[in-house]
Structure formats: C-alpha cells, structure tokens
C-alpha positions in Angstrom: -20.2 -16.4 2.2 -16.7 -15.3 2.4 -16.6 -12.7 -0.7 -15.3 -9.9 -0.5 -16.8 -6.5 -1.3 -15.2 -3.1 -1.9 -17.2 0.4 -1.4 -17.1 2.3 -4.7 -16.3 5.9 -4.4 -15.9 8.3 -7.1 -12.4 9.3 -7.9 -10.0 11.1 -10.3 -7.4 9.3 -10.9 -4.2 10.7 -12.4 -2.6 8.4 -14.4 0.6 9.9 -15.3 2.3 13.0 -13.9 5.9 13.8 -15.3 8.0 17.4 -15.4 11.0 17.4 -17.0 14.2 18.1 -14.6 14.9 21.5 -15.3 11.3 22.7 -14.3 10.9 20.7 -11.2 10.9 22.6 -8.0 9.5 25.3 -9.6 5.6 24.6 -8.2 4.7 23.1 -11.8 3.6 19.7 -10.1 2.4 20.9 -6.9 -0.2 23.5 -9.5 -1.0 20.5 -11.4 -2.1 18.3 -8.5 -4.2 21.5 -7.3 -5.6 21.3 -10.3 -6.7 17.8 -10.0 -7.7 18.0 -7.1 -10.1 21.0 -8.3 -11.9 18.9 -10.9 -12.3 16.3 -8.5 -14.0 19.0 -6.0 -16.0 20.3 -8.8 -17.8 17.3 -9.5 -18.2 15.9 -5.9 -15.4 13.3 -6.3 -14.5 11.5 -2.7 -10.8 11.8 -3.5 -7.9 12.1 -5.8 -6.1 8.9 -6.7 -2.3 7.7 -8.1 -0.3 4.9 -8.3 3.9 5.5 -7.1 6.7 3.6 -7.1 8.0 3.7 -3.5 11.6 3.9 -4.7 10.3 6.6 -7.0 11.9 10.7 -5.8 8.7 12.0 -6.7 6.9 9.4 -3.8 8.0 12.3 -1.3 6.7 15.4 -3.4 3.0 13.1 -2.8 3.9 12.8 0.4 4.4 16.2 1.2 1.1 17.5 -1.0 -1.0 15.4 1.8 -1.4 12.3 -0.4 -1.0 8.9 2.2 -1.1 5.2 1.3 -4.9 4.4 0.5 -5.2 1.5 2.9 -8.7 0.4 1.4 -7.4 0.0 -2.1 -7.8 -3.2 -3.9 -4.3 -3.1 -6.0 -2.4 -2.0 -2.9 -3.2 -5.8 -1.4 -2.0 -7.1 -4.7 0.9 -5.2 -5.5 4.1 -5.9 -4.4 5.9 -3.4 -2.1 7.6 -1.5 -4.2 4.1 0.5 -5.9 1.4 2.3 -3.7 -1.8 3.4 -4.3 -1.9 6.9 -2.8 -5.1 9.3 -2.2 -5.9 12.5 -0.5 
C-alpha cells in the first residue's frame, strides 16, 4: 500500500499571537512564547507549534526565538508558499 502515515506527537499549538505596535519590542512576545513553551514542558509536550505567513514581520521574531519550518508537517505540504508551519 501506498498510504501515507504521520507520527503523532503531542504539541501546543498557539493559535493566535498579536501585540499591538506600541508594545512590541518591548519582550511582551518573546515572554509569551516562553510561556508556551513552559506549559508545553510541563506536561511533556514534543514541541511548540504555529502557523506564519512568510510575508508576515513577525515571521523573523519566530525565527529569531529558535522556531524553524517543521519539515514533517502535514499542512506545510499543502499550503501554498506563502504560510509555514513552524515548531521549536
């Protein structure tokens, strides 16, 4: 058979991160993907998931909090090139 099968792993996914222009580059984000990315610790998560537009300005602020394209997603096969699935 030719079906393809994906590995399940647990993950938090964060849906929707937004700060309003006048607080960015004050850490606000980068605290609230720690945070994340401490729930996801605390209960034995694999990784910490979101979805980015590549033409998106906050695409580098992932980036640059050690998030990276999530090669083995499904949707990032699927998509078209201008979203990404990234995880840490």
């Amino acid at each position: 058979e030719n079906a393809m099968t994906y590995q399940t792993e647990a993950s938090l996914y964060v849906h929707e991160l937004q700060v309003v222009e006048e607080m960015q580059g004050r850490g606000l984000g980068r605290h609230l993907m720690r945070v994340a990315e401490s729930i996801a610790e605390e209960y034995d998560m694999d990784k910490v998931m979101l979805t980015v537009f590549t033409f998106n300005p906050a695409f580098g602020f992932y980036e640059r909090q050690g998030y990276s394209e999530d090669i083995g997603a499904h949707s990032n096969r699927v998509l078209r090139n201008e979203s990404l699935e990234l995880s840490k």
